[in-house]
C-alpha positions in Angstrom: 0.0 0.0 0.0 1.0 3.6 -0.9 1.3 6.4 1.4 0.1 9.3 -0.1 0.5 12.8 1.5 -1.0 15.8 0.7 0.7 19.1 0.7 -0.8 22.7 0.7 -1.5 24.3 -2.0 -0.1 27.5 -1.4 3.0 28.6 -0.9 2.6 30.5 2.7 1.2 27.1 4.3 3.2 24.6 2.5 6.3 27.2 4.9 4.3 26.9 7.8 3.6 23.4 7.5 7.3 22.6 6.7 8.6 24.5 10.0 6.6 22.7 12.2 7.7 19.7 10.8 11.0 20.4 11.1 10.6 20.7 15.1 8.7 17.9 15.9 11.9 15.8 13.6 14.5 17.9 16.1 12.5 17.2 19.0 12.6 13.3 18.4 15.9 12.9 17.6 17.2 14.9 20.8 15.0 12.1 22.4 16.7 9.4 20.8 20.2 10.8 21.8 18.8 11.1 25.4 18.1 7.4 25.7 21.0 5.7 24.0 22.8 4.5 26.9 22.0 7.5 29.4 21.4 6.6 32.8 17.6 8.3 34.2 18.1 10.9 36.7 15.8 12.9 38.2 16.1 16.5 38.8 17.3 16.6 42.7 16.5 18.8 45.3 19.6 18.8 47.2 20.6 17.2 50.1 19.6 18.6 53.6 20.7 18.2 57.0 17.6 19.2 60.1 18.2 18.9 63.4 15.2 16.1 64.7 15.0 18.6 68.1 14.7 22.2 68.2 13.3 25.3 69.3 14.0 28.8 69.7 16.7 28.4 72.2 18.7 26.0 69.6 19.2 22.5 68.8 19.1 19.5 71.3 22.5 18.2 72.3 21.8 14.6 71.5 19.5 13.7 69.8 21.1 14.6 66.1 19.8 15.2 62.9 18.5 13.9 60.0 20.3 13.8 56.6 17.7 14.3 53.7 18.7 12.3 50.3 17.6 13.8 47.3 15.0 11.2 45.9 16.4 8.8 42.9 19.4 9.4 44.9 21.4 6.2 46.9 23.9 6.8 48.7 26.1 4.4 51.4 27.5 4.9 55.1 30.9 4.7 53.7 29.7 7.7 50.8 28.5 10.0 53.6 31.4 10.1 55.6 33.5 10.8 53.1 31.4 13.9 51.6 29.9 15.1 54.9 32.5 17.9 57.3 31.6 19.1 61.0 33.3 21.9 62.5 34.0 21.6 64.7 34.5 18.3 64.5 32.4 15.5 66.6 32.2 11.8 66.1 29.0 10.2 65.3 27.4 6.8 64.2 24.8 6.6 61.3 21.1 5.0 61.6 19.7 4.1 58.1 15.9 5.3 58.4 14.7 3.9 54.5 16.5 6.3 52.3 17.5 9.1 54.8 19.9 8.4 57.4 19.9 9.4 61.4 23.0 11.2 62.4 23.4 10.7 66.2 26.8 12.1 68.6 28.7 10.0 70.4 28.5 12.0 73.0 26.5 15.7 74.1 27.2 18.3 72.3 28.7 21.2 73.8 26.4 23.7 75.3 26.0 27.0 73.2 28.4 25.9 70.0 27.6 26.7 67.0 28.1 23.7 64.8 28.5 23.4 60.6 27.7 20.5 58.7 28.9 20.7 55.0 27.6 18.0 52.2 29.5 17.7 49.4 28.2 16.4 46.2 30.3 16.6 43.4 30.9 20.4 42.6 27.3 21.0 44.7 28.0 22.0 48.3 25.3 22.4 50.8 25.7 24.0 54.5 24.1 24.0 57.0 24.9 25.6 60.4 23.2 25.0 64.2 23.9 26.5 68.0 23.5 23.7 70.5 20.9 25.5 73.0 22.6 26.1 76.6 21.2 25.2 79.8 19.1 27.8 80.9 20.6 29.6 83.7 20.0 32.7 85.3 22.8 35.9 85.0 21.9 39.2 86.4 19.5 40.8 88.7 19.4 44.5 88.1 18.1 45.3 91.9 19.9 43.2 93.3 21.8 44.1 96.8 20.6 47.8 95.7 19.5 50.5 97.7 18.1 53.4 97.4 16.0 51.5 94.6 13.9 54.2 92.9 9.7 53.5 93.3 9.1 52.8 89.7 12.0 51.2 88.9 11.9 47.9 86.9 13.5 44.4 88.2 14.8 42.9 84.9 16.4 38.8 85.5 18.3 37.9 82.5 18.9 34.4 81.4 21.3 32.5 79.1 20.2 29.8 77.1 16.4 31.5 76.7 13.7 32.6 78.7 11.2 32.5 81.5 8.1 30.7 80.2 5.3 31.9 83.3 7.5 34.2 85.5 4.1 35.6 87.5 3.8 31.7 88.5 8.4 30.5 89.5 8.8 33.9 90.9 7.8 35.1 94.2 8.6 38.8 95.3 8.1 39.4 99.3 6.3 41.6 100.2 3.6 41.7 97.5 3.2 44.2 95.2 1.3 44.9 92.3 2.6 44.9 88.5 3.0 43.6 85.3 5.5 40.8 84.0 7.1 41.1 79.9 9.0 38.1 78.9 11.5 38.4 76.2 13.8 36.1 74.3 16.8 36.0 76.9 14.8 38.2 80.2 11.7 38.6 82.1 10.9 42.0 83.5 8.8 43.0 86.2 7.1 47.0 86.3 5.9 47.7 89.8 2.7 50.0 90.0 4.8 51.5 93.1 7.7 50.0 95.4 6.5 50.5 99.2 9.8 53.1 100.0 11.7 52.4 102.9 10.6 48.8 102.4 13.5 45.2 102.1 12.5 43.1 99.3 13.3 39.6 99.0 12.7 38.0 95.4 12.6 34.2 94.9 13.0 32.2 91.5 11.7 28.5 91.7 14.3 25.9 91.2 12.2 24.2 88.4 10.9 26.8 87.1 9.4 26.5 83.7 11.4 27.7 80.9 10.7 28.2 76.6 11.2 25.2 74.6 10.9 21.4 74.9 10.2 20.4 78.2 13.1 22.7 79.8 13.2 24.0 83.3 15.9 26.2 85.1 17.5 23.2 86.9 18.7 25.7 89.9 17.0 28.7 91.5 17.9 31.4 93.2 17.7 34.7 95.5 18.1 38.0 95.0 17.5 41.6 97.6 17.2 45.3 97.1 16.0 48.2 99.2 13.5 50.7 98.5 14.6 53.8 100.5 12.8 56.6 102.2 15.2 59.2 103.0 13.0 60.5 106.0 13.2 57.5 107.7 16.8 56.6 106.9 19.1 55.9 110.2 21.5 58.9 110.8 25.0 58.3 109.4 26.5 61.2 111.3 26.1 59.3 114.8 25.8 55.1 115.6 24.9 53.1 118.2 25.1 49.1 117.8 24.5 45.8 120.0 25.2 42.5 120.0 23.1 39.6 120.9 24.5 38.1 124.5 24.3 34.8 125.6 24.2 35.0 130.0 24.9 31.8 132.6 24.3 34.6 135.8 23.7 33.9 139.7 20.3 35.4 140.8 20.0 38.8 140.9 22.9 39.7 139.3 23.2 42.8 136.6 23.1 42.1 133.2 25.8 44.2 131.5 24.8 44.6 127.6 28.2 45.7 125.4 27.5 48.6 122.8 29.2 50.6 120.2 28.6 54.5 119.7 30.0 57.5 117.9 28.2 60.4 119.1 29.5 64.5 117.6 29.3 65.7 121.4 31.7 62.6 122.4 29.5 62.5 125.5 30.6 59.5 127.7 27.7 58.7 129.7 24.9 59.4 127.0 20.9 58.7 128.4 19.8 55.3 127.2 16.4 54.1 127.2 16.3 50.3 127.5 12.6 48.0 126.8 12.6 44.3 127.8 10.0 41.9 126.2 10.0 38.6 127.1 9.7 35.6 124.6 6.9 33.0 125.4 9.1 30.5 123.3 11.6 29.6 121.1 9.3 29.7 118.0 8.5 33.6 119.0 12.3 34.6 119.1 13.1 33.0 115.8 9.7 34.4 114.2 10.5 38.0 115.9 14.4 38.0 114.6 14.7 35.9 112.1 13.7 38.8 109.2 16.8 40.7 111.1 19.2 38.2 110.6 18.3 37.7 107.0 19.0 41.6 106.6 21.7 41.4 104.1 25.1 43.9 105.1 24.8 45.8 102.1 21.6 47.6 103.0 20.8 50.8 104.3 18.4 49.9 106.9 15.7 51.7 108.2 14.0 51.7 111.9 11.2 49.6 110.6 13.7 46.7 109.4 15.4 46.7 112.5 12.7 46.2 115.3 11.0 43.0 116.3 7.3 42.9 116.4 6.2 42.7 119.7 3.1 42.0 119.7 2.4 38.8 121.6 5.4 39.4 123.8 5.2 40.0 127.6 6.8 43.2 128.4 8.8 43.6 131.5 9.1 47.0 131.5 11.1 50.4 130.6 13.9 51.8 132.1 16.7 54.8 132.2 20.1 54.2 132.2 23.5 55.7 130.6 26.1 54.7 128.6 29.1 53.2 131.1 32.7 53.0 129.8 35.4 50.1 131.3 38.5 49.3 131.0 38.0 47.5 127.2 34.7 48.7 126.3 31.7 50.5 126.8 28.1 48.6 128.1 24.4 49.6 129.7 23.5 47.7 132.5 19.8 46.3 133.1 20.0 45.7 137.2 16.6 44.3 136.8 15.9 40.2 137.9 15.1 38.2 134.4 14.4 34.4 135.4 16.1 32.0 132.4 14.5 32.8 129.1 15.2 35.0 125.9 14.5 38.6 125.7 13.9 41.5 123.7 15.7 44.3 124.9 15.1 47.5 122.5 17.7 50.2 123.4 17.4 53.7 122.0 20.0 56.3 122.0 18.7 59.9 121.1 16.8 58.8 117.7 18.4 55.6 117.0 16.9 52.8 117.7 18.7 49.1 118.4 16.9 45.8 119.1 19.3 43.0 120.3 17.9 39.5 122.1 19.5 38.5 125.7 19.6 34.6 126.2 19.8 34.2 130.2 20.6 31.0 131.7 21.4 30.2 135.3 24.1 28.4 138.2 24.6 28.7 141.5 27.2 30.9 143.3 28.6 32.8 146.1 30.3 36.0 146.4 32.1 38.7 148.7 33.5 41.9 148.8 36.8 42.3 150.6 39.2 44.5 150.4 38.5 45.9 147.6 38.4 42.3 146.2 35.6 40.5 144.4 35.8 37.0 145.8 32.8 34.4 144.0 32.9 30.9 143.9 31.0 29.3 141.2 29.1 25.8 141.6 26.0 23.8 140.1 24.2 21.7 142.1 27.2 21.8 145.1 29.8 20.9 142.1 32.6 23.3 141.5 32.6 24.8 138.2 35.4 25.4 136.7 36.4 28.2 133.8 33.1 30.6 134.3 33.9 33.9 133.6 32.9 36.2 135.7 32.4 40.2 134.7 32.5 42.8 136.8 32.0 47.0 135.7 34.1 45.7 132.5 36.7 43.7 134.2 36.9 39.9 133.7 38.2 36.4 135.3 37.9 32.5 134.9 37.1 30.5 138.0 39.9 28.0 139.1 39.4 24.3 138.8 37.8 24.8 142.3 35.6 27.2 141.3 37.0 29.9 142.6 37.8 33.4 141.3 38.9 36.6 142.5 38.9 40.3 141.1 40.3 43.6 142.2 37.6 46.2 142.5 37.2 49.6 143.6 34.4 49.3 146.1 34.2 48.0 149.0 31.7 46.3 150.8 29.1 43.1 150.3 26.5 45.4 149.0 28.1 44.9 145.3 27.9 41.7 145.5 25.2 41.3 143.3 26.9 43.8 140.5 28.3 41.2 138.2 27.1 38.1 135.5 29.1 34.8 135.2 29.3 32.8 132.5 29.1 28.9 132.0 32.3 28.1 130.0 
């Protein structure tokens, strides 16, 4: 049979009809060329290389990543570890996972690096680059062991390795005030409506507190201070007047000599002291009373109303006048008052300064006389001499003997001062 074909007739279409022709004929025989002995290879995408845990504060340290193979692309253990670089460098096993593969460390990464992983793949290079997220951990404080804090001022707590997820819930500020938290990507801010002035503040963060990401929490807490100030109620710098707590063993009846520490501008030697004694029901009272003093930090500027107890609930025992005595080594106020054992508050107040110290008073057995201008004791408990009290007299001081005996030179004569002194237990 005879294929006949049919041209156009006219000379413009018989062109047209000729070019296209020609294309479809081109077309095939690229085709042709294509498939004679060419391997098929599909247009790849490139290989990539995704860490399998992340979030905003970086990659896991562990748990690896995942290398991508283009599809229509196979490649072996042995081909990736001789086209894939790390810097810096980190050893690594490989889990096949179908086409892909799993790239796990041998061991952590190191917190806050920043690693690269090239793929190279023939003249293609693909990069990719990661920072290992640290563990979040807290910096700075910006109030901390302040004073003189403004009343508006902001307390910002920075972090490293991200942020505070719910800081209004981890972190506890004492005493309570009103304002508004901001989180950010590395701090948490807290604006105060107002700071109470003159007022200590003690802020708290929760150990496991709750930070952004993937199940991360701060792992260790912590504690920071500042002090609001009022300068109308700050304690006089010009002048000072300071106590210690005193721990007594005293017979019955005896003084209880208190040593302080004063500057006064007049350099007045006996200066007027007013002395208060509360007594403690308890042990629980004295540690509830002084235990906000003794967290007073020594950095702060304090003010009367962080330095006096609360006495409500406590027995008074009354108020008395006395002066500032000078001895031989130091200066004291004496409280000739009877105290039976027990802890007190004694609140002593020079001018407008203002000290609260507590007086621990325990008790033994002894007996005294004044000769010769000599202080002779002899300390016992329960009829059993005790040896190594120290006995204090109008600033003066002595052990017993291993008898119990003790003597001290004195100025006045007499058994009527026989009471005038304390002795200590060991």
């Amino acid at each position: 049979m005879k294929m006949k074909i049919a041209f156009p007739k006219t000379k413009k279409t018989r062109i047209i009809a000729a070019s296209v022709l020609g294309a479809v004929l081109l077309l095939l025989a690229v085709v042709v060329y294509l498939g004679m002995g060419q391997e098929t290879r599909y247009p790849s995408s490139g290989y990539t290389l995704l860490p399998r845990e992340y979030d905003a504060a970086g990659i896991d340290d562990i748990r690896g990543f995942e290398l991508k193979i283009p599809e229509g692309t196979f490649v072996t253990e042995e081909d990736i570890r001789a086209n894939l670089t790390v810097e810096p460098a980190f050893s690594y096993f490989l889990v096949p996972d179908g086409r892909d593969y799993i790239l796990k460390p041998n061991q952590p990464l190191e917190a806050g690096q920043t690693y690269t992983l090239i793929y190279q793949d023939g003249e293609e290079s693909y990069s990719f680059s990661y920072q290992v997220r640290q563990e979040p951990k807290i910096l700075t404080c910006s109030l901390d062991q302040s004073a003189g804090i403004a009343l508006d001022a902001p307390l910002v707590i920075t972090f490293a390795g991200g942020s505070m997820a719910h800081p209004e819930d981890d972190i506890e500020i004492s005493p309570k005030v009103d304002g508004e938290w901001t989180v950010t990507e590395d701090a948490v801010t807290f604006q105060p409506v107002k700071w109470q002035d003159g007022t200590y503040y003690q802020v708290e963060v929760a150990v496991d507190a709750e930070m952004n990401g993937i199940d991360r929490t701060l792992g260790a807490g912590a504690s920071f201070s500042f002090e609001t100030q009022n300068p109308a109620d700050r304690i006089p710098t010009s002048d000072y007047f300071t106590a210690e707590n005193i721990d007594l063993t005293i017979l019955p009846g005896a003084e209880i000599q208190i040593p302080v520490s004063y500057y006064h501008v007049d350099n007045a030697k006996a200066l007027p002291v007013t002395m208060e004694i509360w007594a403690f029901p308890d042990e629980e009272s004295y540690l509830e009373g002084f235990g906000p003093i003794y967290a007073l930090p020594s950095w702060a500027t304090y003010t009367r109303s962080q330095t006096q107890v609360e006495t409500k609930g406590l027995d008074k025992i009354g108020r008395v006048e006395t002066q500032i005595q000078t001895g031989d080594a130091d200066s004291y106020v004496v409280y000739d008052g009877t105290l039976d054992a027990g802890t007190y508050l004694f609140r002593l107040e020079l001018n407008d300064q203002s000290v609260d110290i507590a007086v621990h008073v325990s008790r033994i057995d002894g007996t005294s006389f004044v000769s010769d201008g000599t202080l002779h004791v002899w300390c016992h408990r329960d009829g059993e001499a005790l040896s190594g009290a120290k006995v204090t007299w109008a600033g003066k001081k002595l052990h017993s003997t291993k008898k119990g005996y003790g003597a001290l030179p004195i100025a006045e004569t007499g058994g009527q001062r026989q009471l005038f002194y304390r002795i200590h237990d060991r």
